[in-house]
FIGU-138219 format. One record per residue: x, y, z of N, C-alpha, C in turn; residue in one letter. Coordinates in steps of 0.2 Angstrom, whole numbers, plus 5000, padded with zeros to 4 digits. Example, Ala and Ser with C-alpha at 12.3 -4.5 7.8 and 13.67 -1.06 7.14 Angstrom:
506649725039506249785039506649845039a/506449895035506849955036506450005039s/
END
This chain:
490151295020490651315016491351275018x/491751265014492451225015492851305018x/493451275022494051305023494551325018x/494351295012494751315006494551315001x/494751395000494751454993494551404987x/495351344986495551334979495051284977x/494751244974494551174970494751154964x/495051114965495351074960494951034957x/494851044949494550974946495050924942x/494850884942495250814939494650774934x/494750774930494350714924494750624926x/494250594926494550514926494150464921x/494150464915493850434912493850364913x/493750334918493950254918493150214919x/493350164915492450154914492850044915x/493550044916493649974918493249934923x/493049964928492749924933492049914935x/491849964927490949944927490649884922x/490249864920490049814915489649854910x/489349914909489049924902489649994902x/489750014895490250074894489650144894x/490250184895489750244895489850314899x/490250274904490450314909491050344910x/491450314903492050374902491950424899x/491350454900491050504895490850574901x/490650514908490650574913490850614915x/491350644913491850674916491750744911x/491750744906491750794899490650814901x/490350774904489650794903489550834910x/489950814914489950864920490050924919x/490650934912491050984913490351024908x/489951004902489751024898488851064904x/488951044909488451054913488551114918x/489251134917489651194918489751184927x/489951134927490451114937490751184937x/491151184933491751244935491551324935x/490751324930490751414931490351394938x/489951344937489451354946489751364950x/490251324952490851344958491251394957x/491651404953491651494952491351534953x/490551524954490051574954489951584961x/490151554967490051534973490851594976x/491151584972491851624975492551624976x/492451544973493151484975493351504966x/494251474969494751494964494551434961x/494451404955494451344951494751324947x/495051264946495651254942495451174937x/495251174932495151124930495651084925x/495851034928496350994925496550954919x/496950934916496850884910496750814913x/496350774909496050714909496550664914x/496550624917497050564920497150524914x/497650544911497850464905497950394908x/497350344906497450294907497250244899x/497250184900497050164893496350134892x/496050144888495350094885495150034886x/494750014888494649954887494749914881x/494649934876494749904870495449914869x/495949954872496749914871496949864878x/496349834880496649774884496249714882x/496749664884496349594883495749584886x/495349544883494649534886494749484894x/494449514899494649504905493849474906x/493849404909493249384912493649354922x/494049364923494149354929493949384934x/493749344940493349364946493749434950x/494049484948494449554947494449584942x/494049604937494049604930494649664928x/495149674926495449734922495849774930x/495949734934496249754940496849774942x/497249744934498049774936498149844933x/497949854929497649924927497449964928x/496849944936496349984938496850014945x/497249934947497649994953498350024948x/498450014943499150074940498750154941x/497950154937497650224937497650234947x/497450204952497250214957498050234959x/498450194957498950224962499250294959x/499150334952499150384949498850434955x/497950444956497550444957497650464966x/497950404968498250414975498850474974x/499250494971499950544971499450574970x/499050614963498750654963498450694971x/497950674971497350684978497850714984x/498650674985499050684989499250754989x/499450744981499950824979499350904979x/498650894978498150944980498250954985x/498050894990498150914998498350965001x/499050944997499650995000499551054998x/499251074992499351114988499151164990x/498951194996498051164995497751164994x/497051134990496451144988496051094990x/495551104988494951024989494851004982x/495150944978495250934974494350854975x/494250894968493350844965493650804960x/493750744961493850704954493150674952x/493150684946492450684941492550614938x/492150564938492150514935491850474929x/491850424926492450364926491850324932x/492050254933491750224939491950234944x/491550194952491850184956492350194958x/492650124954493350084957493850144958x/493950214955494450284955494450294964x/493850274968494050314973494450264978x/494650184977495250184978495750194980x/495850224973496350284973496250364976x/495850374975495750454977495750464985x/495250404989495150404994495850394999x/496350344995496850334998497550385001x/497350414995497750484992497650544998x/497150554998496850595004497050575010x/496650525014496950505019497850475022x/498150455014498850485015499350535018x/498850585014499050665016498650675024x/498350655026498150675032498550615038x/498650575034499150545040499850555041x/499950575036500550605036500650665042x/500150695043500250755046499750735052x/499850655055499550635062498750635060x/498450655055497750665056497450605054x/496750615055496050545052495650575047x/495450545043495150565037494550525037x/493750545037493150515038492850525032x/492550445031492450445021491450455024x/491250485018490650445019490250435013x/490050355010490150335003489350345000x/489050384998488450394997488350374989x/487850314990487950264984487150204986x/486950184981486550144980486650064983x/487550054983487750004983488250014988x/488449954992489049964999489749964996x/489549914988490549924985490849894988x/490549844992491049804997491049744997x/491049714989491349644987492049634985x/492149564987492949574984492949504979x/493349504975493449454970492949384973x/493349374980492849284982492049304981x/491849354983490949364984490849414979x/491249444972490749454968490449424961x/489749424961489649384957489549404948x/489949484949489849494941490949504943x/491249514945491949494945492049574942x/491549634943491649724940492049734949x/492449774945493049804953492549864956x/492149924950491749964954491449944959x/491149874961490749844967491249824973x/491849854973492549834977492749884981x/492849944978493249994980493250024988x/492450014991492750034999492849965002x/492649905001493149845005493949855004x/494049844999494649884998495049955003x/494650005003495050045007495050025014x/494649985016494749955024494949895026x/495249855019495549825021495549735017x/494849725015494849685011494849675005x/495049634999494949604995495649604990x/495549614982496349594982496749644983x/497349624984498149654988498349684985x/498249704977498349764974498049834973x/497349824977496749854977496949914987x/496949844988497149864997497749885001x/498249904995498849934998498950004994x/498550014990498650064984498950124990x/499650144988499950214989500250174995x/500250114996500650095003500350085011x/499550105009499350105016498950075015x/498650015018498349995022498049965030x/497749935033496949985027496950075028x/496750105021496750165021496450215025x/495950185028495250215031495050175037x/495050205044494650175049493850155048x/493750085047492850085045492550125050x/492650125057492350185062491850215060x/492550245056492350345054492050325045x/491750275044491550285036490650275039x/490450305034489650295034489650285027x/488950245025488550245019488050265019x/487750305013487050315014486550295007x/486050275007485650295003485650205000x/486050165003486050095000485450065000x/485450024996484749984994484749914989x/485549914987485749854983486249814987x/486249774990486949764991486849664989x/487249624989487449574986487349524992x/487149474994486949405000487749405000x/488249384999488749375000489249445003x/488849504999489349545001489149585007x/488549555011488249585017488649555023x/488949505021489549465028489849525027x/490249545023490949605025490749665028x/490149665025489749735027489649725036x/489349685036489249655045489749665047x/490349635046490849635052491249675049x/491349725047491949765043491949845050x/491249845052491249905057491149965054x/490949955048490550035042489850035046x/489650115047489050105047488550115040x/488150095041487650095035486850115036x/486750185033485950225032485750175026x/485250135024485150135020484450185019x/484250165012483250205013482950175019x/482950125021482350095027482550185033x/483050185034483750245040483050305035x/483350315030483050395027482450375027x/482050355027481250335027481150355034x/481450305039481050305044481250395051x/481850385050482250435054482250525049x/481950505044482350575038482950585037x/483250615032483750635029484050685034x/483750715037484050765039484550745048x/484050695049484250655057484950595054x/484850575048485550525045485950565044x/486050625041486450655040486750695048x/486350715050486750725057487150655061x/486850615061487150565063487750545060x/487550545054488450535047488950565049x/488650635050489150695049489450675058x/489050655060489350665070489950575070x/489750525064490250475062490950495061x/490750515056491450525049491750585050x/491450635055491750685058492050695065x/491650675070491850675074492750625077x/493250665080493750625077494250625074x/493850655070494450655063494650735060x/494950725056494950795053494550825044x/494050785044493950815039493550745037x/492950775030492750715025492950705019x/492950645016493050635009492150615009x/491950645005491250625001491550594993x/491150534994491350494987490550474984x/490250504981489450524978489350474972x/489150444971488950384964488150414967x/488250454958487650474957487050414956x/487350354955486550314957486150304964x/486750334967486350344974485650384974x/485550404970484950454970484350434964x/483750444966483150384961483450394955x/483250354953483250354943482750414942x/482250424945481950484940482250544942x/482450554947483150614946483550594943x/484250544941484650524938484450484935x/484250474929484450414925484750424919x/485150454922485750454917486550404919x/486350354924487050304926486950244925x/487650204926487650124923487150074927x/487050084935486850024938486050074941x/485650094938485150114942484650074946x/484350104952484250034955483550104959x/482750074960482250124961482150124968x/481950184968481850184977482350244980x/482650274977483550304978483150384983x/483550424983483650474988483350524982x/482950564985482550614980483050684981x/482750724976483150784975483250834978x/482550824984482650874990482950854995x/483050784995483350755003484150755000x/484350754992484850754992485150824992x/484950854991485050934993485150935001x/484650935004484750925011485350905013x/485550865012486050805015486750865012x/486950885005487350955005487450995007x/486751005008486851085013487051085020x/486851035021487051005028487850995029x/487950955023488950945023489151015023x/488751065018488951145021489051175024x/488651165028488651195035489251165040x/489151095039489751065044490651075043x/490651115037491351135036491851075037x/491551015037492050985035492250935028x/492050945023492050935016492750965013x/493250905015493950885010494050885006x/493750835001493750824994493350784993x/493250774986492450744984492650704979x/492150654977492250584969491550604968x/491450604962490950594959490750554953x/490350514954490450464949489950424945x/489850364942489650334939488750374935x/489250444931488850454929488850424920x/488250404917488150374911487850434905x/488150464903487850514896487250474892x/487650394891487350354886486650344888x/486650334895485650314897485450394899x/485750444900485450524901484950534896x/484550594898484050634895484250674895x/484550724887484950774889485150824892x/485650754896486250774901485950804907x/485150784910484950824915484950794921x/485350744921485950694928486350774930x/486650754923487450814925487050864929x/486750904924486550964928486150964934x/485750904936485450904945486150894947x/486550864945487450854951487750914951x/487750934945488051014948487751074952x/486851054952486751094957486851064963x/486750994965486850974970487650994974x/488150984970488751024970488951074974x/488451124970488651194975488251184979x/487651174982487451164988487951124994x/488451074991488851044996489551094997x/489351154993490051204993489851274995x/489051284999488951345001488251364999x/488151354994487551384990486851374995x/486651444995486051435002485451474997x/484951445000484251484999484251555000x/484651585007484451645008485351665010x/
END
């Protein structure tokens, strides 16, 4: 269970920093999966909030540069950063529903702002098929979603890495990965020397789910005061989820992702939360949404017995 009663939901329809469309649709299939009765059902006060207005892709210029659509992605993230700040305080643990990656950014920075403010450390841990940790020079489709945690520890571009003023956002220390199994030849240099650790599948294969997740939780917790869990449901196989834009075979099954929630359960220390890169367009009616929602309350309490 978390320390706080409230949760806040946030809609971010931002679908700029991925390369097929689809996933500004994620946020309203969450909702139609019922995030907010499951979490009300659990005990917690729920507040669900109006949409982030940002703009469409089709009201901007066609953008093929190695940052695609990135002066817009940091106006929403710096949005996204007040936001995340302003719940902190409020306080609740505030879940922004996504939209792509590239939101946690913003959401990630927002967070750990409000935690530095008040002398504390904020432990990420990015649980994603992908590390997200290319920047403009090493990526090779130039989508910002593949950016976002280089960026909060400190690489890539300079309006992406200072969003809300702070740089870098995050000690890579206290960040963990898990569940990876794509990551780019170019973007494995950042990954090496950046000082994030990383569980990929070979980690949950050979050690189990239940020993990475301990050892995550002893990373990104210990230290600090709290997690931000930023969830890209393709972290998990396509045949649990194939309803997102970059699916990739082999991902964390439905039991070990269960596991790994109830576990953050237990640890009480679960902040806030991103959730993302879900796709309605590639879904099977919407039975993405609904495994993420039960997974959901399992990272909010929900037990067997």
């Amino acid at each position: 269970m978390t320390s706080c009663e409230r949760i806040d939901i946030y809609g971010v329809p931002m679908d700029l920093g991925a390369n097929l469309r689809g996933v500004d649709m994620g946020p309203t299939a969450l909702r139609i999966a019922g995030i907010e009765e499951a979490l009300a059902s659990l005990g917690y006060e729920v507040h669900d909030h109006d949409e982030v207005e940002l703009k469409s892709r089709v009201a901007l210029p066609r953008d093929s540069s190695s940052a695609k659509y990135v002066e817009e992605i940091v106006k929403v993230c710096g949005r996204l950063h007040d936001i995340a700040r302003e719940a902190m305080a409020r306080p609740c643990l505030p879940i922004f529903l996504g939209g792509d990656h590239s939101i946690a950014a913003g959401t990630i920075a927002g967070v750990s702002r409000h935690f530095r403010d008040r002398g504390q450390t904020l432990g990420v841990i990015w649980f994603d098929a992908h590390a997200d940790m290319n920047t403009p020079e090493t990526s090779p489709s130039g989508n910002v979603h593949g950016m976002p945690l280089s960026a909060l520890i400190g690489y890539g571009d300079p309006g992406m890495t200072t969003i809300g003023g702070l740089a870098p956002a995050v000690d890579p220390e206290h960040v963990v990965i898990i569940g990876a199994r794509d990551v780019d030849d170019n973007e494995k240099r950042i990954v090496a020397e950046s000082g994030v650790t990383v569980f990929s599948m070979k980690e949950i294969d050979i050690l189990g789910m239940g020993e990475v997740t301990r050892r995550a939780l002893e990373i990104a917790g210990s230290e600090t005061d709290g997690i931000h869990l930023s969830f890209d449901i393709d972290g998990l196989d396509p045949d649990v989820a194939p309803g997102v834009g970059t699916p990739v075979r082999g991902g964390v099954s439905f039991r070990e992702a269960h596991l790994f929630m109830e576990l953050l359960a237990d640890s009480g220390l679960l902040v806030a939360m991103d959730l993302v890169e879900l796709n309605p367009v590639r879904d099977e009616c919407n039975r993405t949404a609904e495994a993420v929602v039960h997974l959901v309350q399992s990272a909010f309490g929900r037990a067997i017995i």
